[in-house]
C-alpha positions as CSV (number, residue, x, y, z in Angstrom):
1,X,-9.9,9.6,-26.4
2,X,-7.2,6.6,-25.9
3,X,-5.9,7.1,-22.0
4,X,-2.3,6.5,-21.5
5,X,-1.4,3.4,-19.8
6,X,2.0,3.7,-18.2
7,X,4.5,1.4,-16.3
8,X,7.2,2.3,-14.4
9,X,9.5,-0.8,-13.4
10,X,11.1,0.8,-10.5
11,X,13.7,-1.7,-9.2
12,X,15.9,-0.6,-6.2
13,X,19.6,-2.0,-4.9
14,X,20.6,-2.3,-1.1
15,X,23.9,-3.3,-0.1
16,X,23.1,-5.4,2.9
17,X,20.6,-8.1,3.6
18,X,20.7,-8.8,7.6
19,X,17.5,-11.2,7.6
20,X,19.5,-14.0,5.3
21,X,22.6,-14.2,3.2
22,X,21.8,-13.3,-0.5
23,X,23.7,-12.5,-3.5
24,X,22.7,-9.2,-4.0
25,X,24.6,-8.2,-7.0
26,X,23.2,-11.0,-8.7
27,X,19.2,-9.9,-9.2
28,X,20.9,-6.2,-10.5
29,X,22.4,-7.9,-13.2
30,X,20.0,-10.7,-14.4
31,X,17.1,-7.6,-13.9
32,X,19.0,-5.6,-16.6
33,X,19.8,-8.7,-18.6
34,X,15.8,-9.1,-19.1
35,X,15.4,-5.7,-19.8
36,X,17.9,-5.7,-22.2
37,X,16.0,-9.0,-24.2
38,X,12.5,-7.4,-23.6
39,X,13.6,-4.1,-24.9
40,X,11.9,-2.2,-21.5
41,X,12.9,0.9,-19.6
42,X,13.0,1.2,-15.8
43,X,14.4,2.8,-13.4
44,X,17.1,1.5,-10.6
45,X,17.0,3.3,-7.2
46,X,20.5,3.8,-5.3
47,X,20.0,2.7,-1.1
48,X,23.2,5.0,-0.2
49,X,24.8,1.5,1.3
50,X,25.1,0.7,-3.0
51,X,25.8,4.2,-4.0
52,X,29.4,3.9,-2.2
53,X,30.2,0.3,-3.2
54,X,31.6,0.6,-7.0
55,X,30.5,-3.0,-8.2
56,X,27.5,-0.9,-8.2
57,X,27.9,2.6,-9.2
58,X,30.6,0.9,-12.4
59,X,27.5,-1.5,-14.1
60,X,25.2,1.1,-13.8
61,X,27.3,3.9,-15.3
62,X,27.8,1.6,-18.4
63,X,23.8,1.5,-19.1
64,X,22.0,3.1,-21.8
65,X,20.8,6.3,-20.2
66,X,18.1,6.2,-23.4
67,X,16.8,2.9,-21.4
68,X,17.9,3.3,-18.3
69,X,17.0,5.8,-15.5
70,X,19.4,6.2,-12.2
71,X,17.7,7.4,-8.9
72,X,17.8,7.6,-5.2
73,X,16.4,4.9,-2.6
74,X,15.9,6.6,0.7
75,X,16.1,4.6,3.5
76,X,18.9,5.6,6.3
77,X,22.0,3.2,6.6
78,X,24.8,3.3,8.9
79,X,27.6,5.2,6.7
80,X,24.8,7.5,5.8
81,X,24.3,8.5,8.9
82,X,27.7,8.7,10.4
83,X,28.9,10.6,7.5
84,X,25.8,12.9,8.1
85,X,27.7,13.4,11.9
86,X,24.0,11.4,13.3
87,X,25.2,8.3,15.9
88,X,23.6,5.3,14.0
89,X,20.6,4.0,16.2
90,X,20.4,0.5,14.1
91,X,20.6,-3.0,14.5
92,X,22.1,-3.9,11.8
93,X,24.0,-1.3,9.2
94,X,20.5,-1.3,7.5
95,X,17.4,-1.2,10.1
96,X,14.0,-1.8,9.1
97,X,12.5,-0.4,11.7
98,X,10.6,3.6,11.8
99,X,13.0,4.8,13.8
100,X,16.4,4.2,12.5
101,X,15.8,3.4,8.6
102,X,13.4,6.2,7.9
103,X,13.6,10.3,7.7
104,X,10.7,10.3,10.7
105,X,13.6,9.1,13.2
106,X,15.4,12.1,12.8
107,X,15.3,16.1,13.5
108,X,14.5,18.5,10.5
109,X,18.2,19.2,10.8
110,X,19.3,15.5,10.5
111,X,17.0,15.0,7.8
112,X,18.4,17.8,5.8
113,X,22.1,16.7,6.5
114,X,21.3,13.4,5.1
115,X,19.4,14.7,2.3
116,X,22.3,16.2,1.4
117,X,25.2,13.4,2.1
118,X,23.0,10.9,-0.3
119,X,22.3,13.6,-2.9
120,X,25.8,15.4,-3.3
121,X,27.7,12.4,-3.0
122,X,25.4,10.8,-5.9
123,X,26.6,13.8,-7.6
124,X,30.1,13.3,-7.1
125,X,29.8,9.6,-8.3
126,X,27.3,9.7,-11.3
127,X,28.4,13.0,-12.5
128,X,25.2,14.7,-12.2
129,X,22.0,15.1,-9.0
130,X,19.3,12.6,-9.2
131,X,15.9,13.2,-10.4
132,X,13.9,10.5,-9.1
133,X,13.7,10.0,-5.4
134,X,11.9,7.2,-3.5
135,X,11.1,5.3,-0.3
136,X,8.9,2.8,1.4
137,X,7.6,6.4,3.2
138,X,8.9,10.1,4.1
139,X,8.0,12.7,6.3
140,X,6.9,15.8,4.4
141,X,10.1,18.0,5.6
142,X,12.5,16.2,3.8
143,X,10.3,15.8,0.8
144,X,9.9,20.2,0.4
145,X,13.5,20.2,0.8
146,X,14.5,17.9,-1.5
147,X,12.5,19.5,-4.0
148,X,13.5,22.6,-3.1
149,X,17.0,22.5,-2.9
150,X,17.4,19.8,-5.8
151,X,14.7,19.9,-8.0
152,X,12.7,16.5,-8.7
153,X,10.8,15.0,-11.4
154,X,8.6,12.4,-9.4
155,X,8.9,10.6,-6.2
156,X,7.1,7.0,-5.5
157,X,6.2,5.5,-2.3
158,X,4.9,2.3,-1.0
159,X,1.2,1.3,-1.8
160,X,-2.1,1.1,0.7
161,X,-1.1,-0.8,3.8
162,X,-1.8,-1.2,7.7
163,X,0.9,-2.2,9.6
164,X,3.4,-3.9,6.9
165,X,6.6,-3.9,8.1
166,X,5.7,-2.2,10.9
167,X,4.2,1.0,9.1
168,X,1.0,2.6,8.0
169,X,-0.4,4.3,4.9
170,X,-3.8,4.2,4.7
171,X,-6.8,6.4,3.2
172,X,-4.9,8.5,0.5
173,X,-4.6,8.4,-3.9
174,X,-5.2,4.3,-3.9
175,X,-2.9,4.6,-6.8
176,X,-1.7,6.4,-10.3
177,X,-0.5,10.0,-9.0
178,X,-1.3,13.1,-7.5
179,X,0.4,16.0,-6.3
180,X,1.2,16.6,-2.6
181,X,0.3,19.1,-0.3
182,X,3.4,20.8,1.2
183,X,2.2,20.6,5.2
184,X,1.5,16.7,4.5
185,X,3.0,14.5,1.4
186,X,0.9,11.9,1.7
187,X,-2.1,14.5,1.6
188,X,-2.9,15.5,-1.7
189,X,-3.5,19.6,-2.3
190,X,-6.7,20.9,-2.8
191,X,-4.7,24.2,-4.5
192,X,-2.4,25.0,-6.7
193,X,-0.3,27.7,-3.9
194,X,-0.8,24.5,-0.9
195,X,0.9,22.0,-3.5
196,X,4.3,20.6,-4.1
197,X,5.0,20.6,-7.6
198,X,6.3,17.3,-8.4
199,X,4.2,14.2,-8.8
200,X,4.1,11.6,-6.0
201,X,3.2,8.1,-7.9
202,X,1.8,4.8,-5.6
203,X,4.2,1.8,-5.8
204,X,3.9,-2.1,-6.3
205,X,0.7,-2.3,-8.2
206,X,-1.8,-3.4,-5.7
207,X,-4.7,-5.8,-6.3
208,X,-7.8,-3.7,-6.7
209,X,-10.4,-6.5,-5.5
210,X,-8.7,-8.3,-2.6
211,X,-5.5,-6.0,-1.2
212,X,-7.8,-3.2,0.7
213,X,-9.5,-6.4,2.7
214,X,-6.5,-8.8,3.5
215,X,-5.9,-8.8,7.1
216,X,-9.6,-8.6,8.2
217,X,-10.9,-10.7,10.3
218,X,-14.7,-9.8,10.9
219,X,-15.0,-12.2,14.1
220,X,-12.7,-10.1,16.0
221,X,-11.9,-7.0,17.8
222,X,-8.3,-6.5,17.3
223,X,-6.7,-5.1,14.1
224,X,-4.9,-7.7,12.1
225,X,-1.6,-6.3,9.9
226,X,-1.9,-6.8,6.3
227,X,-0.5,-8.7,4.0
228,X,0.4,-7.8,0.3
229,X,-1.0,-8.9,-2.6
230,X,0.8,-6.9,-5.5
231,X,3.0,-7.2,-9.0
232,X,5.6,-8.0,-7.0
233,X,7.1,-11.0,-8.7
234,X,8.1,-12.9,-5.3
235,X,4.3,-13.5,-3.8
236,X,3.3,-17.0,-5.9
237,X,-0.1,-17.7,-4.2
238,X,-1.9,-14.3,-5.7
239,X,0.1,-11.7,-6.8
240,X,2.9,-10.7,-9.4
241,X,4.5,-14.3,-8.8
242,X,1.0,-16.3,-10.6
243,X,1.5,-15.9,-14.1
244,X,-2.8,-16.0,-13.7
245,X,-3.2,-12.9,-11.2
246,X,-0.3,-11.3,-13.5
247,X,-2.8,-11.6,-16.7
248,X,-6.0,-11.2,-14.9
249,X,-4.2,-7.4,-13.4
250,X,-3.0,-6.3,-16.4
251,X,-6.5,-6.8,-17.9
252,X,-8.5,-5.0,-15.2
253,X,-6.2,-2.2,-14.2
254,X,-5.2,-1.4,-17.9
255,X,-8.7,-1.5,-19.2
256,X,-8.7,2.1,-20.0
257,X,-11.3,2.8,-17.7
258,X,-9.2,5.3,-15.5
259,X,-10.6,8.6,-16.1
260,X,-6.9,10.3,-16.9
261,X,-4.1,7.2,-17.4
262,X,-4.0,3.8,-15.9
263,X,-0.3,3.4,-14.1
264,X,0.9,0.7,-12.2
265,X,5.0,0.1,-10.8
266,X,6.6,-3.2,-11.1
267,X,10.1,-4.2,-10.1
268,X,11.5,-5.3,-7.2
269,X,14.2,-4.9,-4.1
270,X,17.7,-6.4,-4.9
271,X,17.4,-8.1,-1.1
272,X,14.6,-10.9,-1.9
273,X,17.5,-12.6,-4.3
274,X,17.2,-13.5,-7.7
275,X,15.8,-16.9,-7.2
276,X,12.6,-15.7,-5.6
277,X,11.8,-12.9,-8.2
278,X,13.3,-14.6,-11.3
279,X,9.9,-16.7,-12.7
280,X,7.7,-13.9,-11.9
281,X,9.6,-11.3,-13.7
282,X,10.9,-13.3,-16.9
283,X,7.2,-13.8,-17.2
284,X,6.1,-10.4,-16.3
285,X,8.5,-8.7,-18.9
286,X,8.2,-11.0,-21.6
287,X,4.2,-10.2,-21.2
288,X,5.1,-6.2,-21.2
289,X,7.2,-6.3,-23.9
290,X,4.1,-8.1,-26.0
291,X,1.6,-5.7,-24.9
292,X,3.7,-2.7,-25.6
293,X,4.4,-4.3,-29.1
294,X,0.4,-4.0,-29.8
295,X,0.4,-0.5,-28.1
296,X,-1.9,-1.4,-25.3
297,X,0.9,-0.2,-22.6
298,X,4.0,2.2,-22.4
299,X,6.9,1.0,-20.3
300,X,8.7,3.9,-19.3
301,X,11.1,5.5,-16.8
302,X,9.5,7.0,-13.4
303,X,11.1,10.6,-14.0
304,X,9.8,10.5,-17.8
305,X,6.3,9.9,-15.9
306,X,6.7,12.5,-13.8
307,X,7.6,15.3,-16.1
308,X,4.7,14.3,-18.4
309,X,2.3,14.6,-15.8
310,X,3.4,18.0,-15.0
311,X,3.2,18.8,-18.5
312,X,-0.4,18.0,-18.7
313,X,-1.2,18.4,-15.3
314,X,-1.2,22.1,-13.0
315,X,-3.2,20.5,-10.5
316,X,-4.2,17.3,-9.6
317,X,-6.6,15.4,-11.6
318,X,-9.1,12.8,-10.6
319,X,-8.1,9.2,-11.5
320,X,-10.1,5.5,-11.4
321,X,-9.4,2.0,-11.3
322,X,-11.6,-0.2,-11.9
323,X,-11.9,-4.2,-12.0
324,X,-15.0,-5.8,-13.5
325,X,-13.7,-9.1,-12.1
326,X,-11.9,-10.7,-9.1
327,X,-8.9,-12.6,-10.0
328,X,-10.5,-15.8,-9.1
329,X,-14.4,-14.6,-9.1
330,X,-16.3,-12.8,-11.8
331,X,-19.1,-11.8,-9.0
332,X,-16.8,-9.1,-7.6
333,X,-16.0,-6.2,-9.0
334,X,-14.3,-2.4,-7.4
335,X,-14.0,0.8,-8.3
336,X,-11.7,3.0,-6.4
337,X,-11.6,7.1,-7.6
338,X,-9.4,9.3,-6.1
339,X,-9.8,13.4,-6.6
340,X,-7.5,15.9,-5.2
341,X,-11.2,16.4,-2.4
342,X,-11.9,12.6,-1.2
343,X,-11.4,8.9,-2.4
344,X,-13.9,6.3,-2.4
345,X,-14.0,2.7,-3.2
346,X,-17.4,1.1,-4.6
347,X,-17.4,-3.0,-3.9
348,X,-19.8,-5.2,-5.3
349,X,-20.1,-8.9,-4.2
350,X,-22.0,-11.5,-6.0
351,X,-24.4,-8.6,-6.8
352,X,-24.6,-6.3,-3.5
353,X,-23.3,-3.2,-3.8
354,X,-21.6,-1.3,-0.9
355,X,-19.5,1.6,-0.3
356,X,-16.6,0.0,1.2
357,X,-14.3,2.7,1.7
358,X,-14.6,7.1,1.9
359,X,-11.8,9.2,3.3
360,X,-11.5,12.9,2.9
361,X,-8.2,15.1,1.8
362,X,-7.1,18.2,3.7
363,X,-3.9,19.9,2.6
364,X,-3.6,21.4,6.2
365,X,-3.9,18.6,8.0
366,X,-0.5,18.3,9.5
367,X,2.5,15.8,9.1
368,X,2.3,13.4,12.6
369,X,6.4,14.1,12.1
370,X,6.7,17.4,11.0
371,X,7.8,18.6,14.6
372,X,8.1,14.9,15.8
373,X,11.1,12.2,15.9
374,X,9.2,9.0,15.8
375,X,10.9,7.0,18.4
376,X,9.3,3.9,17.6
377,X,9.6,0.6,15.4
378,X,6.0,2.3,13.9
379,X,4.7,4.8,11.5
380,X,1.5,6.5,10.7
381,X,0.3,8.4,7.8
382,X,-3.3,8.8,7.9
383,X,-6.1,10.8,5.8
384,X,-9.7,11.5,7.1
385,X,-12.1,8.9,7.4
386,X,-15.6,8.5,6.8
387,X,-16.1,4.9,6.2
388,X,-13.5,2.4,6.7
389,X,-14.6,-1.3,5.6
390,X,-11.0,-2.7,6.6
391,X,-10.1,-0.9,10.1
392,X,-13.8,-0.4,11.7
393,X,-14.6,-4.1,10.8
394,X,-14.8,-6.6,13.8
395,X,-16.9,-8.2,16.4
396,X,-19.0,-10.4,13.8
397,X,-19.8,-6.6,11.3
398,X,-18.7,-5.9,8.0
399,X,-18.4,-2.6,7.8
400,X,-18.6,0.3,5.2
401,X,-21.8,1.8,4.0
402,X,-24.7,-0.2,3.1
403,X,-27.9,0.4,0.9
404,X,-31.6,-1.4,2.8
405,X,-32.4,-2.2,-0.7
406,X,-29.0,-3.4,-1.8
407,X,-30.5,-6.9,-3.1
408,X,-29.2,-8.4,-6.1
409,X,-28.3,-6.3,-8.9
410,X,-26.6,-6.1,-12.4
411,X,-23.0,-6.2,-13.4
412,X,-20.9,-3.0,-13.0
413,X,-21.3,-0.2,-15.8
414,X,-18.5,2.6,-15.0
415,X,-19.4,5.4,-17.9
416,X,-17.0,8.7,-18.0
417,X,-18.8,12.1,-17.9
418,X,-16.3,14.5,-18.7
419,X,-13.4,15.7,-16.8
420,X,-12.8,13.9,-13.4
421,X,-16.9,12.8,-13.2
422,X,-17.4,9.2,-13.7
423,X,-20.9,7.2,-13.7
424,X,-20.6,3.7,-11.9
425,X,-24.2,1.9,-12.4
426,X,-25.0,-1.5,-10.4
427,X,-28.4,-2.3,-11.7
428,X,-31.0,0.7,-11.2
429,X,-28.7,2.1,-8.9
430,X,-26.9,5.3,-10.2
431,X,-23.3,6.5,-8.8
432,X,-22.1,9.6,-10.1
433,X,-18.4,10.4,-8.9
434,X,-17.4,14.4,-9.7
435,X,-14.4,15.8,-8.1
436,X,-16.3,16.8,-4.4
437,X,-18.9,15.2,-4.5
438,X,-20.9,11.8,-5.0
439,X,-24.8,11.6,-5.9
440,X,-26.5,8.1,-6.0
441,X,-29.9,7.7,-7.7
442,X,-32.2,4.7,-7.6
443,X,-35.8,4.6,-8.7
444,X,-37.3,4.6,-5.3
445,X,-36.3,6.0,-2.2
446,X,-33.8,3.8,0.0
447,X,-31.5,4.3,3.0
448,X,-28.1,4.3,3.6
449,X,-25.8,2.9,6.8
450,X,-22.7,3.5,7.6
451,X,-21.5,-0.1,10.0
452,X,-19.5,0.3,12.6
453,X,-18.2,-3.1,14.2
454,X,-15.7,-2.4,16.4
455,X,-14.5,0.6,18.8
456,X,-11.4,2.0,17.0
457,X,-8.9,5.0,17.7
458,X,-9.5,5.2,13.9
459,X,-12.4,6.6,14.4
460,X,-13.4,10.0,13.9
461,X,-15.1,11.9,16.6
462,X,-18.8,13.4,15.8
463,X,-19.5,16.8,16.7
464,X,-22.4,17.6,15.4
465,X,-25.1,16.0,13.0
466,X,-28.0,18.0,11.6
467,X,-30.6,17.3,9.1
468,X,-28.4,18.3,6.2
469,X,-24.7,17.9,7.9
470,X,-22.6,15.9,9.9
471,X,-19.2,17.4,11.2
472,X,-16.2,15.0,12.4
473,X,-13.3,15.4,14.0
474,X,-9.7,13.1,13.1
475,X,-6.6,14.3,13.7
476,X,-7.1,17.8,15.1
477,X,-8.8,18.2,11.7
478,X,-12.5,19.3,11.4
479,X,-14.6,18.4,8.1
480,X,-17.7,17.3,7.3
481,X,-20.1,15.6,4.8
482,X,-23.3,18.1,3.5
483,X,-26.3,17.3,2.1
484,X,-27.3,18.6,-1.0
485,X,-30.1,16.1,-1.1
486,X,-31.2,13.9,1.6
487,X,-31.7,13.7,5.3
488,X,-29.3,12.6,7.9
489,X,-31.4,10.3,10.5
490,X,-28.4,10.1,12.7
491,X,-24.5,9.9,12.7
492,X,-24.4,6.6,10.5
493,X,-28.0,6.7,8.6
494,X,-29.3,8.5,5.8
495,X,-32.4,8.9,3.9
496,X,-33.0,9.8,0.6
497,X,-34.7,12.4,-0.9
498,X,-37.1,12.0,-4.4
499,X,-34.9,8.7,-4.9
500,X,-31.8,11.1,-4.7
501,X,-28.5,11.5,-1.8
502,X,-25.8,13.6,-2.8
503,X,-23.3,14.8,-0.6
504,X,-20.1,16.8,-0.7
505,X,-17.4,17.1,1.4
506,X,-15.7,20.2,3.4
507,X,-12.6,20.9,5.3
């Protein structure tokens, strides 16, 4: 059966720009413009700075609604939070940093007043509440209320990163959409009663070869912020600015090899100014509008996504990506699948196979902000980790998890197995993905290690390891990987049994 393959051009409007001076009424017009010639929906996110200013609020009310979708951006601005009663903490009217510009700076109270100064005076202005809510990141509070109060069709937030812009989000859904857990948002539920019951959807389209492994530097002992390689029309050496990486992405991540749909967000920020973003999108949307003409793609609004999904989905589904290719090597290839349990990302290079990433969901594990103001220009959201090739790299080791007889093998098959399983084969090595659990067959017995390079307080703490277990600690969480078949030899090897591991994984 054909899987859906959806865009959402999500593009969002500030009011200020403190870094530079840039026109930034200009990139909201010329974005509509070529949306207008290319015949493509999207959505445009209101920063509360815009929502007040009428040269803003006035265009947009003009637009089609039948193409055009009006939401909220939630990042905290200066007239927000005075009007909210909250003394502004910023630099600048709009602050970048954790503190001031996000919800994790403020008390459950403040959050909810400003929840409701951006959502009632959208109201009052557009005639009606919004339905689409997004943000670089949220705490999990004002996401339940939100929801709760107003009612929302889908919320977005930013893609996989370490340190960007001075926050985190690392080890959840690498992208498509899943629903949240209700004690952690960037969690996904494991059941229906933990879950919040609007979809959450990964932004910016990331690369699926080359974004998980830019800022690693193997050679060294300190952690290294990333850097972004995404659709985002203003990066020009690789990303959504190279008309090359743009056709070489919409290839490998709408291939149809996703298990459930293949999604990706394009768009961007007002604040880069039209000049930067202006090559990369004419070229972008002039290539969606083609592909949606031969039906390979659907360009649609975010909250059209989102009710879909709830349609068709009452809990969350497991989702792939694949890439048979590197943009600029055909010798690499990923797979990353995400179930509402666990994610993991197989990585072959030139031929060897490893698993370069494995994190485990809990929906209890708690919100680092839930009770906490973050008081700092940082953020952390965090999942459970098992492997980590990016963060426990360092000191001259790769790291993930590695097979003693990982020589050369074939290209990447990925086969579907029914609902949520998927069958990734690398030569006579056999990867079957189901929804907790991973099996890996080979035709003789083989060993796996789990490389460690450098001392991390991403690591998880062992506990215990037994023949057929191994129980971690992260967090103040417990979980722990089991052994159907196989042996554990100690904390980071394993050893087959009659050819066979399979593991799954408990909270």
């Amino acid at each position: 059966m054909k899987k859906r393959q959806i865009i959402n051009i999500v593009n969002f409007i500030r009011a200020v720009e403190p870094r530079e001076e840039v026109d930034l009424m200009k990139p909201v017009t010329e974005q509509i413009k070529l949306m207008k010639k290319h015949n493509l929906k999207g959505t445009f996110l209101l920063q509360y700075d815009a929502l007040i200013l009428p040269r803003y609020t006035e265009l947009l009310k003009t637009l089609d609604p039948e193409q055009f979708e009006i939401g909220v951006w939630h990042e905290i601005v200066q007239p927000m939070a005075e009007k909210a009663g909250i003394t502004w903490r910023g630099r600048f009217p709009w602050d970048w940093h954790a503190h001031c510009g996000f919800s994790v700076g403020y008390t459950k109270d403040e959050r909810e007043k400003l929840i409701d100064v951006l959502f009632e005076d959208f109201r009052d202005i557009m005639g009606y509440y919004p339905r689409v809510f997004g943000s670089w990141f949220f705490d999990s509070h004002t996401v339940r209320y939100t929801y709760d109060k107003y009612g929302l069709d889908a919320v977005c937030n930013c893609k996989e990163q370490y340190g960007t812009d001075g926050y985190t989000l690392w080890g959840a859904y690498y992208g498509q959409g899943y629903y949240p857990s209700r004690n952690s948002v960037f969690m996904p539920a494991q059941t229906a009663e933990n879950q919040l019951d609007v979809p959450l959807f990964r932004m910016l389209g990331s690369d699926q070869v080359y974004q998980f492994d830019s800022g690693i530097d193997v050679d060294s002992s300190e952690q290294k912020n990333q850097g972004a390689i995404t659709l985002e029309p203003v990066y020009k050496i690789m990303g959504g600015g190279l008309s090359e990486w743009v056709d070489w992405y919409m290839k490998e991540n709408f291939n149809g090899e996703c298990l459930t749909f293949g999604y990706a967000q394009a768009g961007q920020e007002n604040s880069f100014g039209w000049n930067k973003m202006k090559d990369g999108l004419e070229y972008q949307f002039s290539l969606f509008e083609k592909l949606q003409n031969e039906g390979r793609i659907e360009v649609e609004h975010l909250g059209d996504t989102g009710r879909w999904y709830k349609q068709k989905y009452s809990i969350t589904p497991a989702s792939a990506i694949t890439a048979h290719t590197a943009y600029d090597d055909e010798n690499k290839n990923s797979v990353w699948y995400s179930s509402r349990f666990y994610r993991i990302n197989l990585y072959g290079d030139n031929g060897k196979l490893r698993i370069r990433d494995l994190h485990i969901f809990n929906e209890n594990f708690p919100d680092p902000y839930e009770d906490k103001v973050c008081t700092r220009n940082e953020a952390y959201y965090e999942t459970l980790p098992v492997a980590d090739g990016n963060r426990f790299s360092g000191n001259g080791v790769l790291a993930g998890i590695f097979f003693d007889n990982g020589g050369i093998h074939e290209k990447m098959v990925f086969e579907e197995k029914g609902e949520n399983t998927a069958q990734v084969t690398y030569g006579k090595i056999k990867i079957t993905l189901c929804e907790n659990s991973v099996k890996i067959e080979n035709d003789e017995d083989f060993v796996l290690h789990n490389k460690v390079g450098k001392k991390s307080n991403h690591l998880p703490d062992v506990k215990a390891v037994e023949e057929k277990e191994i129980r971690l600690s992260y967090g103040k969480s417990d979980y722990s990987v089991k052994l159907i078949n196989g042996i554990f030899i100690n904390n980071k090897t394993i050893k087959s049994e009659n050819c066979k591991i399979e593991v799954e994984f408990s909270v």
